[in-house]
N, C-alpha and C positions, 0 to 999 in steps of 0.2 A: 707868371700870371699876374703879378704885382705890377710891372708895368703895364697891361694890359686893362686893369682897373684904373690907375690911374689916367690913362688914358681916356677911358668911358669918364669917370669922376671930370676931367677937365673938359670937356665938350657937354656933357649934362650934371651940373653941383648940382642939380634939384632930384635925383635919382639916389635912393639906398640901393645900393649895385649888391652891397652881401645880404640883403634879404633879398633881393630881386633874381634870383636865379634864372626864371625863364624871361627870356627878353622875346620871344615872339608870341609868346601863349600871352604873357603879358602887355601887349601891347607897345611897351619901351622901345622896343626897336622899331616901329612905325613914327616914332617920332624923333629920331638919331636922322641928322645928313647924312646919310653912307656914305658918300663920296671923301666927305671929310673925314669919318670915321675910319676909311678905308685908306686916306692919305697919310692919316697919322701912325697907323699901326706899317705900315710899308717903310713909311721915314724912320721912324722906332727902332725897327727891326730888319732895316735893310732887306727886305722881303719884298714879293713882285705881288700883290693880292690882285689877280682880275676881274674882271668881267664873266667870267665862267665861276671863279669863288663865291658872286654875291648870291648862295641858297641861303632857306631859310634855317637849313641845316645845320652850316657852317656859322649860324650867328644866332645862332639858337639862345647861348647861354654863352658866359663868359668861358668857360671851359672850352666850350666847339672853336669859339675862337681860339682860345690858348692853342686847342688841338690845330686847326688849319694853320696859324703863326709855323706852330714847331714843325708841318708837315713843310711847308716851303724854305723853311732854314734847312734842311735835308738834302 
Protein backbone atom coordinates (compact mmCIF):
# COMPACT_ATOMS: atom_id res chain seq x y z
CA UNK A 1 0.00 0.00 0.00
CA UNK A 2 3.04 2.25 0.43
CA UNK A 3 3.65 2.37 -3.16
CA UNK A 4 0.34 2.98 -3.89
CA UNK A 5 0.53 6.31 -1.69
CA UNK A 6 3.29 7.19 -3.04
CA UNK A 7 2.00 7.00 -6.22
CA UNK A 8 -1.21 9.22 -5.30
CA UNK A 9 1.49 11.67 -3.35
CA UNK A 10 3.43 12.07 -6.75
CA UNK A 11 0.43 12.98 -9.12
CA UNK A 12 -1.34 15.06 -6.29
CA UNK A 13 1.64 16.85 -3.48
CA UNK A 14 -1.28 18.99 -2.60
CA UNK A 15 -3.52 16.07 -0.96
CA UNK A 16 -2.88 14.62 2.87
CA UNK A 17 -3.70 11.01 1.37
CA UNK A 18 -3.43 9.62 5.43
CA UNK A 19 -6.24 11.68 6.54
CA UNK A 20 -8.03 11.63 3.38
CA UNK A 21 -9.39 8.20 3.50
CA UNK A 22 -12.34 8.46 1.36
CA UNK A 23 -11.43 9.74 -2.14
CA UNK A 24 -14.91 9.63 -3.69
CA UNK A 25 -17.09 10.82 -0.71
CA UNK A 26 -14.34 13.32 -0.73
CA UNK A 27 -14.42 14.63 -3.67
CA UNK A 28 -10.29 13.87 -4.26
CA UNK A 29 -10.79 11.51 -6.88
CA UNK A 30 -12.92 13.89 -9.20
CA UNK A 31 -9.86 15.79 -9.39
CA UNK A 32 -7.11 12.80 -10.06
CA UNK A 33 -6.57 12.13 -14.13
CA UNK A 34 -7.44 8.42 -13.98
CA UNK A 35 -6.04 7.80 -16.93
CA UNK A 36 -2.74 8.71 -15.41
CA UNK A 37 -3.47 7.42 -12.29
CA UNK A 38 -4.48 4.34 -13.86
CA UNK A 39 -1.12 4.28 -15.87
CA UNK A 40 1.07 4.64 -13.07
CA UNK A 41 -0.33 2.02 -10.87
CA UNK A 42 -0.26 -0.77 -14.04
CA UNK A 43 3.48 0.33 -14.73
CA UNK A 44 4.08 -0.05 -10.84
CA UNK A 45 2.72 -3.03 -10.54
CA UNK A 46 2.91 -4.82 -13.62
CA UNK A 47 -0.84 -5.15 -13.55
CA UNK A 48 -3.58 -4.85 -16.45
CA UNK A 49 -6.12 -2.16 -14.57
CA UNK A 50 -9.10 -1.63 -17.41
CA UNK A 51 -11.76 -0.14 -18.40
CA UNK A 52 -14.30 -2.31 -16.50
CA UNK A 53 -11.92 -1.48 -13.00
CA UNK A 54 -12.58 2.26 -13.24
CA UNK A 55 -15.87 1.98 -10.38
CA UNK A 56 -16.22 4.13 -7.97
CA UNK A 57 -15.81 1.20 -5.72
CA UNK A 58 -12.54 0.08 -6.74
CA UNK A 59 -11.08 3.72 -6.12
CA UNK A 60 -13.01 4.45 -3.38
CA UNK A 61 -10.17 4.75 -0.84
CA UNK A 62 -6.60 3.85 -0.97
CA UNK A 63 -7.33 0.51 0.32
CA UNK A 64 -10.00 -0.41 -2.55
CA UNK A 65 -7.34 0.26 -4.59
CA UNK A 66 -4.61 -1.60 -2.74
CA UNK A 67 -7.48 -4.24 -2.78
CA UNK A 68 -8.11 -4.20 -6.90
CA UNK A 69 -3.86 -3.79 -7.39
CA UNK A 70 -3.52 -7.32 -5.18
CA UNK A 71 -6.78 -8.89 -6.94
CA UNK A 72 -5.06 -8.52 -10.54
CA UNK A 73 -1.50 -9.58 -9.24
CA UNK A 74 -3.44 -12.93 -8.66
Amino acid sequence: MEKILQILRELRPDVDFESARDLVDGGILDSFDIVALVTELNDAFGVEIGVLDLTPENFASVETIAELVDAKLR
